[in-house]
C-alpha positions in Angstrom: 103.8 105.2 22.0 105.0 108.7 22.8 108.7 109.1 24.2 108.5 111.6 27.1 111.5 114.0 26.5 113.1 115.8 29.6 113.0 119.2 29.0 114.2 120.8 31.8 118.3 120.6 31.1 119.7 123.2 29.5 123.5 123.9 28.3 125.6 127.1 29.2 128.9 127.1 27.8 130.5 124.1 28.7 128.4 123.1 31.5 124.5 121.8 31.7 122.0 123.1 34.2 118.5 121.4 35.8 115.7 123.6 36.5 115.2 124.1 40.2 113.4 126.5 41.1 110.5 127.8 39.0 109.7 131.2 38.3 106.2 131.4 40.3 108.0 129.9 44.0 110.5 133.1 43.2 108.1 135.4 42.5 106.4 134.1 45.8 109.4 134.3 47.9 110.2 137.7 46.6 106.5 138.8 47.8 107.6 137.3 51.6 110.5 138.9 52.0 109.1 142.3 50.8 106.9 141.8 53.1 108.8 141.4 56.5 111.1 144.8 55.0 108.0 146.7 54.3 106.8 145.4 58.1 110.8 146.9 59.6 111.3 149.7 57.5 108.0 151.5 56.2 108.7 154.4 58.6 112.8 154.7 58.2 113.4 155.5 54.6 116.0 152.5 54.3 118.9 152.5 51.6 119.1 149.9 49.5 122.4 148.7 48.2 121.9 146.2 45.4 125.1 144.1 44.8 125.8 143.8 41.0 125.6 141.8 38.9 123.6 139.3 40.0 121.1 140.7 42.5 120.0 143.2 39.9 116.3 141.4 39.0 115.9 140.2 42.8 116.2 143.8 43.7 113.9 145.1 40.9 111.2 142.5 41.6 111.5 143.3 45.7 111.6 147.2 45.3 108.3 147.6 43.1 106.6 145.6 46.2 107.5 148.0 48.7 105.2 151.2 48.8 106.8 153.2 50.9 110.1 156.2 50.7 113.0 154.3 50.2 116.1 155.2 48.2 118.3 152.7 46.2 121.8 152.8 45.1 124.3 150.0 43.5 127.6 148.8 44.4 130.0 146.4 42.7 131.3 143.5 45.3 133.0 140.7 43.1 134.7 137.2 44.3 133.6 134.5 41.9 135.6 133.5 39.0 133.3 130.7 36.7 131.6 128.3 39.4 134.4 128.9 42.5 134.7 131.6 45.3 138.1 132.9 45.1 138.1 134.2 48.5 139.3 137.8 47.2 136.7 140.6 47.3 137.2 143.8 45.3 134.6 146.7 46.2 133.4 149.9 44.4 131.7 151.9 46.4 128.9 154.5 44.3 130.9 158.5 44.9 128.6 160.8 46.8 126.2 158.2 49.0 125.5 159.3 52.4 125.8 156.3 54.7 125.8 157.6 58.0 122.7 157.3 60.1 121.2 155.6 57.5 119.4 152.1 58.0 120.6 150.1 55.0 119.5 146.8 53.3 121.9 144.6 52.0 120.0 142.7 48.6 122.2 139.8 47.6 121.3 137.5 44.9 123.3 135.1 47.1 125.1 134.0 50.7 127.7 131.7 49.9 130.9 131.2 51.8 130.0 134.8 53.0 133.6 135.7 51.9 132.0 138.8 50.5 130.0 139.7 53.1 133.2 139.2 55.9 135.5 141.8 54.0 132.5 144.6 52.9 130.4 144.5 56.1 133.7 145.9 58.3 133.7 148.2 55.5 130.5 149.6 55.4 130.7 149.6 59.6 133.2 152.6 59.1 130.4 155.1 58.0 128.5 154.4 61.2 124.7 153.6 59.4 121.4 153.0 62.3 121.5 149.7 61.1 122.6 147.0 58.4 120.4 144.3 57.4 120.9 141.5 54.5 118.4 140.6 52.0 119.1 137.8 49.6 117.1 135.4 47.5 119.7 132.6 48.0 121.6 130.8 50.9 123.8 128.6 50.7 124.2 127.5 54.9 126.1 124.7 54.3 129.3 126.8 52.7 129.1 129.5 54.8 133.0 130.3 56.7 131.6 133.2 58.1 128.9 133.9 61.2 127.0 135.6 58.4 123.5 136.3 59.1 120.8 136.9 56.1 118.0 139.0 57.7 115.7 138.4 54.9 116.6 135.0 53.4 115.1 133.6 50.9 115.7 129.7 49.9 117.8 127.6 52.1 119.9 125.8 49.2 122.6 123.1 49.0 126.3 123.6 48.1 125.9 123.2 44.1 126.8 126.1 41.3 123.2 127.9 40.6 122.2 130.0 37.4 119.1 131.8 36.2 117.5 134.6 37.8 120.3 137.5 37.9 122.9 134.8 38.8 125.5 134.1 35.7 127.8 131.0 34.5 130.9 133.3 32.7 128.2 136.0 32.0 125.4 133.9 30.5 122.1 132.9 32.1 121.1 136.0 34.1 118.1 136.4 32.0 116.4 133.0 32.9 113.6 133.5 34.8 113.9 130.4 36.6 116.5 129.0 38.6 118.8 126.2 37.2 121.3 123.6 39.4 124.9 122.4 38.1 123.6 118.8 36.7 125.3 116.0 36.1 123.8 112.6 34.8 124.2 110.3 37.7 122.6 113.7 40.5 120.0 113.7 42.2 118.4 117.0 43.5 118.1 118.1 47.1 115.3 120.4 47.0 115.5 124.3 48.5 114.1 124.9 52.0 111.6 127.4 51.8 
């Protein structure tokens, strides 16, 4: 009799994860949301601010969908220390972007507490763009202390510490192409809203 092994946990550091979402429901998701941007913005060159590190692959994988004269740019927006929000946002804004009058998109690998959308959307207001839209492949509604609205979301997901796809545990696991949930033995797994 063959033992049937599970596979699917995998160990980062000092934590393990559970594969949650697979690589082919991202890749579909991504192809969604592309959609509805190319369906708003085909006609108004957009400007696309990825938020580093961790929307960097969301934002590669959504851009080469979207056929049409848009420019991109990145900005640094940090508030997460290991698997905790620690309510303090530091910013770096890219030198020598033109904001004003632009419509700009927002890609987020994820909407958390929206702590760090609360302190750099005010910011961002100052340069008086058309518009100002969010685009991000994870929500987290249930955490959220902010009246944050993701334009473009992408799963709705609960409260528990995600890696894989562009999101890190203390730097490690970006590269995953899947998505992986903080797993303990005795969990059980509420699956993502798509």
């Amino acid at each position: 009799m063959n033992k049937t092994f599970y596979t699917d946990v995998i160990e980062i550091g000092d934590l393990r994860f559970a594969k949650y979402i697979e690589s082919r429901a991202i890749e579909e998701k991504v192809r969604e949301i592309a959609d509805s941007i190319r369906e708003d913005y085909h006609d108004k060159n957009p400007l696309f601010l990825v938020v580093m590190n961790g929307a960097f692959i969301f934002a590669a994988d959504l851009i080469r969908k979207l056929q049409f004269p848009c420019e991109l740019t990145f900005i640094r927006i940090s508030s997460y220390h290991k698997t905790e929000s620690t309510g303090q946002v530091q910013m770096y804004f890219p030198p020598g972007i033109e904001f004003t009058g632009r419509h700009i998109v927002i890609i987020e690998d994820i909407i958390d507490t929206g702590n760090t959308m609360a302190a750099f959307l005010p910011e961002l207001e100052k340069f008086k763009p058309a518009s100002i839209k969010i685009a991000a492949i994870l929500v987290k509604q249930d955490a959220h202390l902010h009246p944050i609205e993701t334009h473009y979301p992408g799963f709705i997901i609960p409260t528990k510490f995600v890696v894989g796809y562009g999101l890190d545990y203390e730097g490690m696991g970006r590269n995953l192409p899947d998505l992986y949930q903080l797993f303990q033995s005795s969990d059980s797994f509420q699956e993502a809203e798509h």
